[in-house]
N, C-alpha and C positions, 0 to 999 in steps of 0.2 A: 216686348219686341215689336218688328212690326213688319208685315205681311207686303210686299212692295209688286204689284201684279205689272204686265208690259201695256202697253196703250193698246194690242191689237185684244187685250185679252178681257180688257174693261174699258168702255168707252173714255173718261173720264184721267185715266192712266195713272189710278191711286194707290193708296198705301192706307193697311188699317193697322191699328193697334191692338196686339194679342199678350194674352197671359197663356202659357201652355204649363200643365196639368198633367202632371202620370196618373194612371189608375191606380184602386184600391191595390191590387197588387203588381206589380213594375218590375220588367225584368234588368237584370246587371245591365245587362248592354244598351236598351235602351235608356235607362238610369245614365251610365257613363254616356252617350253620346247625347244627351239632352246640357250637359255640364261643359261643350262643348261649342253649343251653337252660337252663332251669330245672332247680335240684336238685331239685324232685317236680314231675312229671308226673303230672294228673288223670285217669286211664282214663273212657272213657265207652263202654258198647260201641253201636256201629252197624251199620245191617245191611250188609254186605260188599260184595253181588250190585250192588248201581247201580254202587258206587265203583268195581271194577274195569271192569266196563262202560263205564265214559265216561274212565276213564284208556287202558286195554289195549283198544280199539276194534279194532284188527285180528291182534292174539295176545297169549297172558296171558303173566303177570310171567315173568321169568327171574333169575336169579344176579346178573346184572351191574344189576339195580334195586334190588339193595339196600345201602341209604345207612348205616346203621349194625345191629350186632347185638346183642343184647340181653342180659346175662347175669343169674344172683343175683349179687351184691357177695360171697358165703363161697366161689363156685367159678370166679368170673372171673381167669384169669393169662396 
C-alpha cells in the first residue's frame, strides 16, 4: 500500500510504500479490519495527547494494543 501524507505535513507532499504486518498474535478484529483497508492510506497528523487520554483512561498503550505494524515495501520480509 502506500502512505500518502498532506504537503503542510512533509515538506515535499509525498507518499511511501508500505507492507503492513499483524503481530505474532492478532486480534479478530484487528485481523478483519486489516482485510479491509485501502491500498493508500491518507495521513493526516492530529494532536495525540486527547486520543490516548480518552482511549488508555487508567494506563497507557502496551505491546499487545498493537493491531498491525508498519513497514517500507523495499525492507518489509
Amino acid at each position: 500500500g502506500r502512505l500518502k501524507f498532506p504537503g503542510d505535513a512533509i515538506p515535499d507532499d509525498s507518499s511511501y510504500s508500505f507492507r503492513a504486518h499483524p503481530p505474532c498474535s492478532v486480534s479478530r478484529r484487528a485481523y478483519e479490519l486489516s482485510q479491509h483497508m485501502p491500498t493508500e492510506i491518507r495521513m493526516e497528523p492530529i494532536p495525540l495527547s486527547p486520543i490516548l487520554t480518552n482511549i488508555f483512561q487508567s494506563e497507557g498503550p502496551d505491546i499487545d494494543d498493537i493491531g498491525l505494524y508498519f513497514y517500507p515495501a523495499d525492507t518489509a520480509d
